[in-house]
Each structure stands twice: as structure tokens, then as C-alpha cells.
C-alpha positions as CSV (number, residue, x, y, z in Angstrom):
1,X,-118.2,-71.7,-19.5
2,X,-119.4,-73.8,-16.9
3,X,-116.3,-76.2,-15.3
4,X,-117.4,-79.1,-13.0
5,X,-113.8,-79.1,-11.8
6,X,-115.5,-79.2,-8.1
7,X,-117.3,-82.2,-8.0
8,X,-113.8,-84.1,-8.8
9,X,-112.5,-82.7,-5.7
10,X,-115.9,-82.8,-3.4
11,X,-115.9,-86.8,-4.4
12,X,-113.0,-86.8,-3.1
13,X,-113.3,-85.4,-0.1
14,X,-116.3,-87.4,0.6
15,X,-114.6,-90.6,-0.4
16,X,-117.0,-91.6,-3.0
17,X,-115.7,-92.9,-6.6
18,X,-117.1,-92.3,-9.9
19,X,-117.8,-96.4,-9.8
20,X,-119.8,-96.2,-6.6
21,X,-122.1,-93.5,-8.2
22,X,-122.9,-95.6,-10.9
23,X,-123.3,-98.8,-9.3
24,X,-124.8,-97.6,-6.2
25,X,-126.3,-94.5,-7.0
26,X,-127.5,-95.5,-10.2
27,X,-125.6,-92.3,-11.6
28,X,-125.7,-92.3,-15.9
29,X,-122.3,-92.9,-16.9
30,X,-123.1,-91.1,-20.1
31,X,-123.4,-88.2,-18.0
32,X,-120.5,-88.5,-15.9
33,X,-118.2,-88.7,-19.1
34,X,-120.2,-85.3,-20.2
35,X,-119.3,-83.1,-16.2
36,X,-115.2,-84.8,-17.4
37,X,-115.8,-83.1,-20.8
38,X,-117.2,-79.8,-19.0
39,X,-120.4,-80.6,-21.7
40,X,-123.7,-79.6,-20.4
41,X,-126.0,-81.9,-18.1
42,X,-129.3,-81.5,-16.8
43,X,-130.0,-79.6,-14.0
44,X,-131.9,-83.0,-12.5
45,X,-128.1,-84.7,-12.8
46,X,-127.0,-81.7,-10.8
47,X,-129.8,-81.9,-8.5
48,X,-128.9,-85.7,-7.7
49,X,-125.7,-85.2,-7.4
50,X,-126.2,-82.6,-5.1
51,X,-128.5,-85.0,-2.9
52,X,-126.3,-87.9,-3.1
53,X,-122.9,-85.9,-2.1
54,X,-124.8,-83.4,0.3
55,X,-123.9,-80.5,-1.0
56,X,-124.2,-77.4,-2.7
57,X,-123.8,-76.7,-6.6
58,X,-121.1,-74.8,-6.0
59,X,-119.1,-78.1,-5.0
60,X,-120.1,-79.8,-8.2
61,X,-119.7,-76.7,-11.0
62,X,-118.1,-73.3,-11.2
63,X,-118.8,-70.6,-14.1
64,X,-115.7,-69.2,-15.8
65,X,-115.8,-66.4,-18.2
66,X,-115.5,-67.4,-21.9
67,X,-111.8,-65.6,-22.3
């Protein structure tokens, strides 16, 4: 199961808010309420996120084992 507990915290740390990346960055909300949910996304959501917040994938999503 892939968690996107990560990115909570990284956004955080980076002092951006969930508004900024969907006024500023342009950011779908649709898909920001899908990484709360731990639903899937598309890897170009990952990608942009990854570019906005300069950072790795590993500070946006984990991968815990299905227990």
C-alpha cells in the first residue's frame, strides 16, 4: 500500500500549504484529496510535486506492506 504520509510532513517543512499548491502551483485539488485518502495518483502528480517541493519521492510517498 502506497502511504503519502511524507508529503504532509515535507510541506511542512518547506512551509508550503495545500492552498498555495493549488493556487500558485496550479496543483488539482481532486488529486490532493486522493494522496489524503492514500488513493492512487499519477506518477506526472508525483513528478510535479516532486519539482515544486524539490525533492525526492521518497518525501512525498512510502510503500507499506499490505498486512
Amino acid at each position: 500500500m502506497i502511504r503519502y504520509d511524507n508529503l504532509w510532513i515535507t510541506l511542512n517543512n518547506k512551509g508550503i500549504t495545500q492552498y498555495m499548491l493549488i493556487h500558485t502551483y496550479r496543483v488539482s485539488s481532486g488529486q490532493l484529496n486522493r494522496m489524503k485518502h492514500n488513493k492512487n495518483v499519477s506518477t506526472h502528480t508525483i513528478d510535479m510535486l516532486c519539482a515544486i517541493l524539490d525533492c525526492s519521492v521518497s518525501d512525498i510517498m512510502e510503500d507499506y506492506p499490505n498486512i
